[in-house]
C-alpha positions in Angstrom: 46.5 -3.0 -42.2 44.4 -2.2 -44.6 44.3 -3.3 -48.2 45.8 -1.0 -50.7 47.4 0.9 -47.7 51.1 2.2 -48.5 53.1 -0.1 -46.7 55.6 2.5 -44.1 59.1 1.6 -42.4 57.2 1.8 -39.2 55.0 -1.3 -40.4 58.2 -3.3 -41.2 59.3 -2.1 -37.8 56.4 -3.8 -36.2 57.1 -7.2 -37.9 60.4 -7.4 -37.5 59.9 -6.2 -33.6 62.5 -3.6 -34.3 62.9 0.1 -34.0 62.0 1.9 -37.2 65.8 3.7 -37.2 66.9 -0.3 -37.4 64.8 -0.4 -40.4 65.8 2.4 -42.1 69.5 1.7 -41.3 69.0 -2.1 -43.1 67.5 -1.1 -46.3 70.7 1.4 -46.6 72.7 -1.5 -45.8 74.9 0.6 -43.0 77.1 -1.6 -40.7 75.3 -0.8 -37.7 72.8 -4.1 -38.8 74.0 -7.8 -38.7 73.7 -9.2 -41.9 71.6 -11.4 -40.1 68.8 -8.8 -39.2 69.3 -7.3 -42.3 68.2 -10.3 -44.5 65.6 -10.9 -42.1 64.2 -6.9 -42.2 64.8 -7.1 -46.3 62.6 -10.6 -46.3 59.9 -9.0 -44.2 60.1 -6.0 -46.4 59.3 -7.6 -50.0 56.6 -9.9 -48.2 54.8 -6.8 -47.4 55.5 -5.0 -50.5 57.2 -2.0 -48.9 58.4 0.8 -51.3 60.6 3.2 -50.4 59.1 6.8 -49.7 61.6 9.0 -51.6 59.7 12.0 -50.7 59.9 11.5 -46.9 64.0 10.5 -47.8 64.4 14.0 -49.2 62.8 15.9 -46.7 65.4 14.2 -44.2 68.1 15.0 -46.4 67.2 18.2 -47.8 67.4 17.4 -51.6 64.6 15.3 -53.7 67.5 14.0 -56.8 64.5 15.5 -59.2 65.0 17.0 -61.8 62.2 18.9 -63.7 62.5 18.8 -67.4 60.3 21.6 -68.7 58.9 21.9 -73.0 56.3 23.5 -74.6 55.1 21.1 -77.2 54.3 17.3 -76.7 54.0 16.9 -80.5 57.6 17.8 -81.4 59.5 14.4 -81.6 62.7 16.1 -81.1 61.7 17.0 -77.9 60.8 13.7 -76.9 64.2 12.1 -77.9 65.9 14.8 -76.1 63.9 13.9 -73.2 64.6 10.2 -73.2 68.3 11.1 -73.6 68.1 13.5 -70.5 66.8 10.8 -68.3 68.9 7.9 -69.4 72.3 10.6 -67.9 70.5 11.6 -65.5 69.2 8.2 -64.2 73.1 7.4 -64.5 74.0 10.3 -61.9 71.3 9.1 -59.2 68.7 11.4 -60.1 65.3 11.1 -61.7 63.4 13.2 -64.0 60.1 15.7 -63.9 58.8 16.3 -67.2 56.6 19.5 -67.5 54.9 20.3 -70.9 53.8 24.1 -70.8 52.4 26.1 -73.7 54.3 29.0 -73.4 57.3 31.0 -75.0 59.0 32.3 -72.4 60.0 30.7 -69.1 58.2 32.8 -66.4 57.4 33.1 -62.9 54.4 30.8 -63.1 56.5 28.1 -65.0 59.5 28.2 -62.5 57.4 28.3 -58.9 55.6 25.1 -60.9 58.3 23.5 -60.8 59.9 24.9 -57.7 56.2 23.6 -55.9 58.0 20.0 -57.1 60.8 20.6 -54.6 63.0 19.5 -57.5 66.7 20.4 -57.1 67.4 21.8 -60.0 66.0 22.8 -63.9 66.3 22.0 -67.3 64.2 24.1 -69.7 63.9 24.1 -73.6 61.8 27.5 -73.1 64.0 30.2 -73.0 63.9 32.2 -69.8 62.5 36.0 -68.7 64.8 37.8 -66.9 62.8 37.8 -64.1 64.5 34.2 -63.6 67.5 35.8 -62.4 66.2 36.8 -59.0 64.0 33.7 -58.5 67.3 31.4 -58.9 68.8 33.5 -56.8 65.8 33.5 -54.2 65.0 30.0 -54.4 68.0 28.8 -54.7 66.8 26.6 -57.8 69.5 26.4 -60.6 68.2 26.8 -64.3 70.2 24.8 -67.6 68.3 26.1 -70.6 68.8 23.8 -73.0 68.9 23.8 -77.0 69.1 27.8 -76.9 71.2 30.4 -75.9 71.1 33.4 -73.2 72.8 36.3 -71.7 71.3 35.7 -67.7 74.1 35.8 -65.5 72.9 32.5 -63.1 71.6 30.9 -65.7 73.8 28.0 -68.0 73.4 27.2 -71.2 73.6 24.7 -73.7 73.1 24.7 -77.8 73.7 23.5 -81.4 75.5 25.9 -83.0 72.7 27.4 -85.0 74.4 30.1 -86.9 76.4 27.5 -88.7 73.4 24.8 -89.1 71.7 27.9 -91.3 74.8 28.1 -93.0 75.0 24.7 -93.9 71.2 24.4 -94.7 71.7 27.5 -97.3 74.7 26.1 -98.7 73.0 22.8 -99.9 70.3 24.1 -101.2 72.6 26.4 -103.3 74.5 23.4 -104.3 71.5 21.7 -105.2 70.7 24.5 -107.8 68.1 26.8 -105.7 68.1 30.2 -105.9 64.4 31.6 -105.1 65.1 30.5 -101.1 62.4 30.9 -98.3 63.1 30.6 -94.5 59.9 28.8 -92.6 60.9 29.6 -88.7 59.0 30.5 -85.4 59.4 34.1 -84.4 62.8 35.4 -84.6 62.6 36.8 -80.9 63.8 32.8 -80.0 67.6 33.0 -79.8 67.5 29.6 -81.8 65.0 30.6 -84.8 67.0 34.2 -85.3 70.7 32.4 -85.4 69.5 29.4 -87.8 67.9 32.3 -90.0 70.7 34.6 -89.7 73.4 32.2 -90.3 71.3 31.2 -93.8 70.5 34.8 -94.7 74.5 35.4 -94.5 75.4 32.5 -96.7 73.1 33.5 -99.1 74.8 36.9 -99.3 78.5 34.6 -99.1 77.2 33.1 -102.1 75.5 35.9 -104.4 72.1 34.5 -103.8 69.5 36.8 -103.1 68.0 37.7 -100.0 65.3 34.9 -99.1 62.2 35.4 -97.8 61.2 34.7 -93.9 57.9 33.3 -93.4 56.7 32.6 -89.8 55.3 29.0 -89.0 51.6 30.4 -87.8 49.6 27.0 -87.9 46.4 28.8 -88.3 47.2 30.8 -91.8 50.1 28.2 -92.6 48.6 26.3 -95.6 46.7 29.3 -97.3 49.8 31.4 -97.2 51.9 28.3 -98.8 49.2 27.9 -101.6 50.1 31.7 -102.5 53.4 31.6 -102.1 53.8 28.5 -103.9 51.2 29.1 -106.5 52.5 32.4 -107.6 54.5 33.3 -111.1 58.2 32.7 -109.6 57.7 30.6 -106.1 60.5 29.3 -104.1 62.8 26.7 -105.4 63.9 25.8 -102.1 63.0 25.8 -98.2 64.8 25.4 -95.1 62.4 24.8 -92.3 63.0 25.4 -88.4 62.5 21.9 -87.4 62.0 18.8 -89.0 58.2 18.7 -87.7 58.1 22.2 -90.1 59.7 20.0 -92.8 57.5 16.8 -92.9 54.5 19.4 -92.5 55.6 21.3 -95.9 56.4 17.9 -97.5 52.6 17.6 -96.6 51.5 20.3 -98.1 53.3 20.2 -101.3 51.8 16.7 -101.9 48.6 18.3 -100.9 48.7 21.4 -103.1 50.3 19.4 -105.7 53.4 21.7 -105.7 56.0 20.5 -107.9 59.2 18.9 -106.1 60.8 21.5 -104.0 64.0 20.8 -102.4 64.0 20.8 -98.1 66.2 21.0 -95.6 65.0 20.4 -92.1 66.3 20.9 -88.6 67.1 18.1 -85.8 67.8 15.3 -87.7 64.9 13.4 -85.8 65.4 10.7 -88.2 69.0 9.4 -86.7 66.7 8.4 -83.9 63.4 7.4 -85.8 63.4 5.6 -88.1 61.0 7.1 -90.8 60.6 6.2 -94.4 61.7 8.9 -97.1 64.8 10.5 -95.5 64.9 14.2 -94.8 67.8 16.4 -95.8 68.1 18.0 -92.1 70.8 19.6 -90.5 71.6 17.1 -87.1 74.2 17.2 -83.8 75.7 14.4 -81.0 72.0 14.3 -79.6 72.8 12.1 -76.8 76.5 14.0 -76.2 74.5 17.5 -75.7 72.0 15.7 -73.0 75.1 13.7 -71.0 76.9 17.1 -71.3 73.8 18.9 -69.9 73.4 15.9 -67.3 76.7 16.9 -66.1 75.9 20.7 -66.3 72.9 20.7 -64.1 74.4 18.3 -61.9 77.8 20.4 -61.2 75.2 23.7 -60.5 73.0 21.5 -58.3 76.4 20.7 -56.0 78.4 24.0 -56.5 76.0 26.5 -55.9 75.3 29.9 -57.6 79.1 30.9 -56.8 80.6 29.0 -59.9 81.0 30.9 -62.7 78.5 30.6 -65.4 78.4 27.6 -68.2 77.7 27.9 -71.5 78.6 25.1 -74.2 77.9 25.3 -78.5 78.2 22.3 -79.5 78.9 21.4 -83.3 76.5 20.6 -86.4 76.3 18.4 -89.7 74.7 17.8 -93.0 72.5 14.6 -92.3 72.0 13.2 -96.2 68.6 12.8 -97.1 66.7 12.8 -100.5 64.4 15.8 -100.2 67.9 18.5 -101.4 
């Protein structure tokens, strides 16, 4: 053979002066081999550094145990933890993981045949969905978990924070805290997360007599010029809850930058129960690692029950992490 030639059963087969099905039927460790050949085949194996072709195991089989895993932003640490939890539950349940970063809002035709192309078994997306998904799950037979948000698709199961409260409980700090003059920082409100977070702060606000605060959109481009006016005007805002804790570290920036006075934040994601990061954020956090073993066990129950189970959807509860910035 030549070197740097992937090693195949058939190779082992010719060694060990077997049949390749003998092979095959050793590194599964059925009983049909003695553990005499066995030990022999296994021994043969490592000294020609055979690896097992998973891709050839799950066109025999008809399923690949992958998993794609699919984001829209490499920067955002949350998604990254996320991720690692994901794989860690679903590593547990035999399966590996495909991680596909695309920058886009919706997930589309394009994104889902990507991943499809993967012959992966099933989908977990953090980009909410276009209806069009509906009849490609039900074409390709591909199940879709969308994860972190929420939707109305009939094949397609969700899982979330319960963001209506985490605005609620962002709102009610900062009233505690003393703030009245609030702003919202969020992505567009046509994400089922961004509207529930703002919506369940606007509605505290109103709970609590405060006035109506002010939604600004977090448009990196025109971000810092619009926060120079905003903050640099007669009566600026005393108070800002931000989508995401990558939105909150990026103000706390910008107000050393522009040399705003202290301005009481609260955040979203509580990246910091993970990562460990100086100067504590005030962010509004959930059981992390229990929403990805719950999601684990989502997409793996679709993956074996087929379409015909009735759809999933889980909220799962939020909390105040203490920080020092409200």
């Amino acid at each position: 053979m030549e070197r740097n030639t992937r090693v195949t059963i058939k190779d082992v087969a010719n060694v060990a002066r077997v049949t390749p099905q003998t092979v095959s039927r050793a590194l599964r460790n059925t009983p049909e081999v003695s553990p005499e050949t066995r030990e022999r085949i296994l021994k043969i194996a490592a000294e020609l550094n055979y690896v097992k072709n998973y891709t050839a195991t799950s066109l025999r089989n008809g399923a690949t145990r992958l998993i794609a895993v699919i984001y829209d932003n490499l920067i955002n640490l949350y998604f990254s933890i996320m991720s690692d939890f994901l794989q860690s539950s679903l590593r547990d349940r035999g399966y590996s993981v495909l991680t596909m970063a695309m920058r886009q809002e919706r997930l589309n035709t394009d994104a889902y045949l990507a991943a499809v192309s993967h012959n992966v078994d099933g989908i977990v997306s953090f980009i909410e969905p276009d209806d069009e998904i509906s009849a490609l799950v039900e074409k390709y037979g591909v199940p879709v978990l969308l994860f972190g948000r929420r939707t109305d698709l009939a094949n397609v199961d969700d899982i979330h924070a319960d963001d209506r409260q985490g605005g609620r409980i962002a709102a009610s700090r900062l009233i505690e805290r003393g703030c009245r003059r609030l702003v919202c920082l969020t992505e567009p409100l046509t994400l089922t997360c961004a509207y529930d977070r703002f919506e369940g702060f606007r509605e505290e606000c109103a709970a609590q007599g405060v006035a109506e605060p002010l939604m600004e959109e977090a448009d990196e481009p025109t971000l810092e010029a619009r926060m120079r006016a905003l903050f640099g005007s007669e009566m600026p805002p005393d108070g800002v809850f931000c989508f995401n804790d990558m939105l909150a570290f990026e103000m706390l920036y910008l107000f050393e930058k522009l040399g705003v006075h202290p301005v009481a934040v609260v955040g979203y994601d509580n990246v910091q129960g993970e990562i460990r990061i100086p100067h504590r954020l005030t962010s509004v956090g959930m059981d992390k690692y229990g929403i990805a073993e719950r999601a684990a066990q989502m997409i793996v129950s679709r993956i074996k029950s087929g379409p015909e189970a009735p759809r999933v959807t889980q909220t799962f509860p939020v909390f105040l992490s203490e920080g020092t910035t409200a």
